[in-house]
VOGU-3710 file (C-alpha; in Angstrom, 3 decimals, decimal comma):
1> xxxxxxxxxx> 17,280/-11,493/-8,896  17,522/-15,213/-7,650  15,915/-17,571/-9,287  11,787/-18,150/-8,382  11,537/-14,324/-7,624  10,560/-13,080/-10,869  6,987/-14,176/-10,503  6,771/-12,393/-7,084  8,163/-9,698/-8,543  5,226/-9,390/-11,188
11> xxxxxxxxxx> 2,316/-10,148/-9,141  3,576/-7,028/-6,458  3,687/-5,102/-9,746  -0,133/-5,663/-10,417  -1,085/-5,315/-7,019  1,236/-2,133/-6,569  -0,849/-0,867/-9,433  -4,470/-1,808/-8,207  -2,963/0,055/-5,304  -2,481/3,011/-7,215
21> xxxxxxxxxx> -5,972/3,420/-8,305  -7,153/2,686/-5,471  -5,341/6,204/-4,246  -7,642/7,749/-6,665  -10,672/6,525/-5,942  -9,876/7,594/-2,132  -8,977/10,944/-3,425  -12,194/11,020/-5,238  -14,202/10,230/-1,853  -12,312/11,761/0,134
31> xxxxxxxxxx> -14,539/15,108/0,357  -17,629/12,900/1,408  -16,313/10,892/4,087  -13,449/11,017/6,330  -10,419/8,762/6,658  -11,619/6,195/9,241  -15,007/5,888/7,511  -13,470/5,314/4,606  -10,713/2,900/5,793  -14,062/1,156/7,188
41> xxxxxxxxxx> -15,554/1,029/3,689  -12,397/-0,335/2,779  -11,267/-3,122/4,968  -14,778/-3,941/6,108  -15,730/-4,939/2,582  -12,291/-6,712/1,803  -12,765/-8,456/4,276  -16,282/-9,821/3,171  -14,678/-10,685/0,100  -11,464/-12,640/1,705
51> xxxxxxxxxx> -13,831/-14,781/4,509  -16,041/-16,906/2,679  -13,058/-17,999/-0,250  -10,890/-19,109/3,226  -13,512/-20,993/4,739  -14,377/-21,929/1,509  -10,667/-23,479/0,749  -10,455/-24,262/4,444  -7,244/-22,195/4,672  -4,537/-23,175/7,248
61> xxxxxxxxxx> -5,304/-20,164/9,917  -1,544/-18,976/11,815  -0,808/-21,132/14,924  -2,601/-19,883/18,232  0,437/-18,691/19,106  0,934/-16,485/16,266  -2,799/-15,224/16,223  -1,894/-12,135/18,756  1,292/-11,497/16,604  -1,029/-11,622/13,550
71> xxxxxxxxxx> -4,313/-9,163/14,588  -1,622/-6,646/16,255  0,285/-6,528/12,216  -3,115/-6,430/11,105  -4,406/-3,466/13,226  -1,369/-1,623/12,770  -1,473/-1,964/9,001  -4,815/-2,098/7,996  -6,324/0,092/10,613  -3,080/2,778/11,650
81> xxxxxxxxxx> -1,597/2,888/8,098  -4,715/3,420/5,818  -6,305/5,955/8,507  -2,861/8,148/8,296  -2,839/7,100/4,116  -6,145/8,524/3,800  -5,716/11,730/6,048  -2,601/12,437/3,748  -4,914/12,193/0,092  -7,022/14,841/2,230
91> xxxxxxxxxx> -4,316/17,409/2,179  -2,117/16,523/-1,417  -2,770/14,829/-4,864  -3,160/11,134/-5,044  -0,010/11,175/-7,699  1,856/13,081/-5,043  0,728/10,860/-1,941  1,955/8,265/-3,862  5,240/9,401/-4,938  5,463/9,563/-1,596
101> xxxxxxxxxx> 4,762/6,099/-1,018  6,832/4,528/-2,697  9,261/5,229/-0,672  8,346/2,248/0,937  11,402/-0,007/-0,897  14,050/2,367/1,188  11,988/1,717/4,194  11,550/-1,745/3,661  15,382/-1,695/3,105  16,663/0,159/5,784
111> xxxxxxxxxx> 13,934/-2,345/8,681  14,813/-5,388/7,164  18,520/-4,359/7,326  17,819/-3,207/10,725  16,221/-6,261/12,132  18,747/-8,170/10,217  16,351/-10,404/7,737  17,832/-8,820/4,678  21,387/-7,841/4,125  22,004/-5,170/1,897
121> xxxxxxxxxx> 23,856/-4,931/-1,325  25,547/-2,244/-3,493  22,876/-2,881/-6,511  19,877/-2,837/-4,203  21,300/0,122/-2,508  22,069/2,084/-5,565  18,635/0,993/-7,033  16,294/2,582/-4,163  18,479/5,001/-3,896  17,809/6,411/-7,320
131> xxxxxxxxxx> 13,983/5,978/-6,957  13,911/8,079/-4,121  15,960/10,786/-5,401  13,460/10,838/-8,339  10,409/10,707/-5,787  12,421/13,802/-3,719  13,104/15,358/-7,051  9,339/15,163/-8,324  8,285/16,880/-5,195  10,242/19,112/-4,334
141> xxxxxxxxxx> 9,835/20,938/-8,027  6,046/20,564/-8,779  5,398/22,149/-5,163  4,315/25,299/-6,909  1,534/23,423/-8,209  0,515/21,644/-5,196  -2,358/22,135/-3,284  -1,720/24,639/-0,006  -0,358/22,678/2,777  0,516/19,909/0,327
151> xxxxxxxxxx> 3,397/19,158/1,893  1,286/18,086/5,386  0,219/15,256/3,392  3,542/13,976/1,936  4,801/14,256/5,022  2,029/11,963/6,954  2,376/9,505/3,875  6,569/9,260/4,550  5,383/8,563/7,995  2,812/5,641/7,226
161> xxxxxxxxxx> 4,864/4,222/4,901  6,928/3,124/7,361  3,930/0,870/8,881  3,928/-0,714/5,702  7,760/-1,404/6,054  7,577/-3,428/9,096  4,566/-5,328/8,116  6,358/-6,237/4,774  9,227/-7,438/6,632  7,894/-8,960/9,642
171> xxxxxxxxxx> 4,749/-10,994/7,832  6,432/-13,886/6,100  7,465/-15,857/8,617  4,456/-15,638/10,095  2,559/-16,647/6,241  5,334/-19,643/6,430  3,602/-21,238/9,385  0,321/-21,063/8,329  -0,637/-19,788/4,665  -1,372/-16,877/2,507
181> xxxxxxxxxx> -4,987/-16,384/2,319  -5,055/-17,671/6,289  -2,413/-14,753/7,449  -4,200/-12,183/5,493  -7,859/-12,727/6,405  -6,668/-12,915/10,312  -5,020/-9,967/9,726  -7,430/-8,024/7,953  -10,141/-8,578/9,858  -8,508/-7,812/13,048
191> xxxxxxxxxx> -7,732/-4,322/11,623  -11,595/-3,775/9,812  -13,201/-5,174/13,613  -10,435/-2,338/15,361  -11,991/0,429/12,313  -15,108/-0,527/13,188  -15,401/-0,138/17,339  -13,634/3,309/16,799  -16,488/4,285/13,847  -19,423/3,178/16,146
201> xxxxxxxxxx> -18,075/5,345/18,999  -17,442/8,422/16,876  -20,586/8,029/15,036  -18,442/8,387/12,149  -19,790/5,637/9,597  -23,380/7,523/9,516  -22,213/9,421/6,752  -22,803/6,412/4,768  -26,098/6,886/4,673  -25,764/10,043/2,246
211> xxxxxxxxxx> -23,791/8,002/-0,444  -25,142/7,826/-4,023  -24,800/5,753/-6,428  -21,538/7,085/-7,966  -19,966/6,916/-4,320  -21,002/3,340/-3,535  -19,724/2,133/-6,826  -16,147/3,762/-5,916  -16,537/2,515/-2,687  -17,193/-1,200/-3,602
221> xxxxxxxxxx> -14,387/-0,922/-6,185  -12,071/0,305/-3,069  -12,619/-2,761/-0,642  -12,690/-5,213/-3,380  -9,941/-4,378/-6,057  -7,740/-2,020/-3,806  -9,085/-3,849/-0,651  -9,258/-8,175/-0,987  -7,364/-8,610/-4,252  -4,740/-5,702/-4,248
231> xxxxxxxxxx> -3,366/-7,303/-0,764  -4,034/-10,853/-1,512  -1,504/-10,101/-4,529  1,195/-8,409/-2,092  1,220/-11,080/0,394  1,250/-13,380/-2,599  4,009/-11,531/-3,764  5,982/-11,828/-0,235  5,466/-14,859/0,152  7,455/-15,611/-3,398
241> xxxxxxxxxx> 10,261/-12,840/-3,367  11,954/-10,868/-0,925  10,457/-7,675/1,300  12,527/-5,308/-0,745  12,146/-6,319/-3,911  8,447/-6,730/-3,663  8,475/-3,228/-1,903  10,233/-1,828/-4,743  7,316/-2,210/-7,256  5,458/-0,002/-5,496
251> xxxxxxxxxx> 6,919/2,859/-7,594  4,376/1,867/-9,881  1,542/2,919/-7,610  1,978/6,803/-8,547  1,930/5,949/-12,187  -1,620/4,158/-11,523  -2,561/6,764/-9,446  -1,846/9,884/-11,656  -3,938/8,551/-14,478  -6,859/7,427/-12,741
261> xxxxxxxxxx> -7,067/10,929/-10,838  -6,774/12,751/-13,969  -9,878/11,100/-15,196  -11,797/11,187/-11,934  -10,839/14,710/-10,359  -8,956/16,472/-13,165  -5,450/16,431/-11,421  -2,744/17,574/-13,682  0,108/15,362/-14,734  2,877/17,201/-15,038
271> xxxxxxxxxx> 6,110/17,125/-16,320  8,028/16,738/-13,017  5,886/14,093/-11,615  6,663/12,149/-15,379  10,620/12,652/-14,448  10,043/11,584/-10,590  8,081/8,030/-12,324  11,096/7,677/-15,020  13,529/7,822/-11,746  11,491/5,832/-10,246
281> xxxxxxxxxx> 11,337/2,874/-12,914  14,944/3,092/-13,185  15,399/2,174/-9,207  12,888/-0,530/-9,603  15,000/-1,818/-12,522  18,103/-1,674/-10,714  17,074/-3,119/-7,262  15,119/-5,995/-8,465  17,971/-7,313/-11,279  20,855/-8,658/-10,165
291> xxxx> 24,063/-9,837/-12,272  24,515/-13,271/-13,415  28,114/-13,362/-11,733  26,741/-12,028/-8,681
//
């Protein structure tokens, strides 16, 4: 790891696992509202967190010329990604959706290699490598115990995921000309405002109205731990190590994820999703260390 990344490298840990139980929570809602309502409970309330602290702090906001740049990442992420993430907890396990997930550090890999930001290298290869043959693994074996049509879900996650990859890689230059807080508000609210239009024209966010007490208290936690402050962390995080190694950490999402759900909605953990996480760990390990020599 070079030197200054370590710190990055923790804070995408904590917001990997706010993440995490944030997949539970939507798991737990998921059966009273559907996945662009509930993207809109998300976003729309992060972003009522993330406003008044950058107007606050007077935050440098991206150059107009980034701004366009900036609201398309942030529709595509926070609008595209989280309505495919939360169709996926509709058909599969918020452990399993999130095994699936964190695939993200081979995706994250494989664009930045691709778009040529981030070279790769044998450790980092081998690393991610491992933690997907453990998230494969995990999968593949506990499908017995899946929900039916499991596998829909995985599938759609694999597919977001990648979303997630380019916004990872294509974000920091964009946080470098203006700043952290600045990038992600911009962003974030372009996606919540997009999430919004399409929930007034479906007449989708009237289901809002039937929430209890129980479902407004998961839905605050949503926008505000797994909404402002789980994403302030990650583009914290990029902004202070590189789009792989930050993605890695995200193999800690399923472990947050598993035990949250089996206190909310009684999903099982079992013995091949522990193995998958172990696999898992060991990739993180091995792509965010590097030797002294090298």
């Amino acid at each position: 790891m070079r030197v200054g990344e370590g710190p990055g490298v923790v804070i995408a840990i904590v917001s990997s696992s706010l993440g995490g139980t944030a997949g539970a929570v939507t798991r737990y809602l998921v059966g009273d509202a559907d996945p662009v309502t509930l993207a809109i409970l998300r976003w729309g309330i992060g972003f009522a967190c993330l406003l008044p602290v950058a107007l606050l702090r007077r935050v440098r906001w991206p150059e107009r010329r980034d701004r366009a740049a900036v609201a398309a990442l942030g529709v595509c992420f926070f609008g595209l990604f989280f309505i495919l993430y939360n169709v996926a907890l509709g058909f599969t396990t918020a452990a399993r959706a999130s095994l699936a997930l964190s695939t993200l550090p081979v995706q994250t890999m494989a664009v930045g290699a691709l778009l040529g930001i981030e070279p790769l290298t044998l450790r980092k290869s081998a690393g991610v490598g491992i933690a997907l043959l453990g998230v494969l693994a995990a999968l593949a074996s506990g499908l017995a115990e899946a929900p039916p049509g499991a596998w829909r879900g995985e599938l759609l996650m694999l597919g977001a995921t990648l979303c997630m990859a380019f916004y990872n890689v294509w974000s920091r230059p964009f946080m470098r000309r203006s700043s952290v807080l600045g990038f992600l508000t911009l962003g974030m609210g372009a996606g919540a405002a997009a999430l919004v239009l399409v929930g007034v024209a479906t007449g989708r966010v009237a289901v809002l109205a039937s929430f209890g007490p129980a479902q407004w208290i998961a839905g605050v936690y949503l926008g505000v731990a797994g909404g402002a402050l789980a994403f302030l962390l990650w583009v914290l995080a990029l902004e202070r190590a590189t789009p792989t190694r930050v993605a890695a950490t995200m193999a800690v999402n399923p472990l947050a994820a598993a035990l949250l759900a089996a206190r909310l909605v009684g999903e099982p953990i079992t013995p091949d999703l522990v193995a998958g996480l172990l696999a898992v760990l060991a990739g993180i390990w091995i792509a965010t260390t590097e030797s002294r020599r090298a």
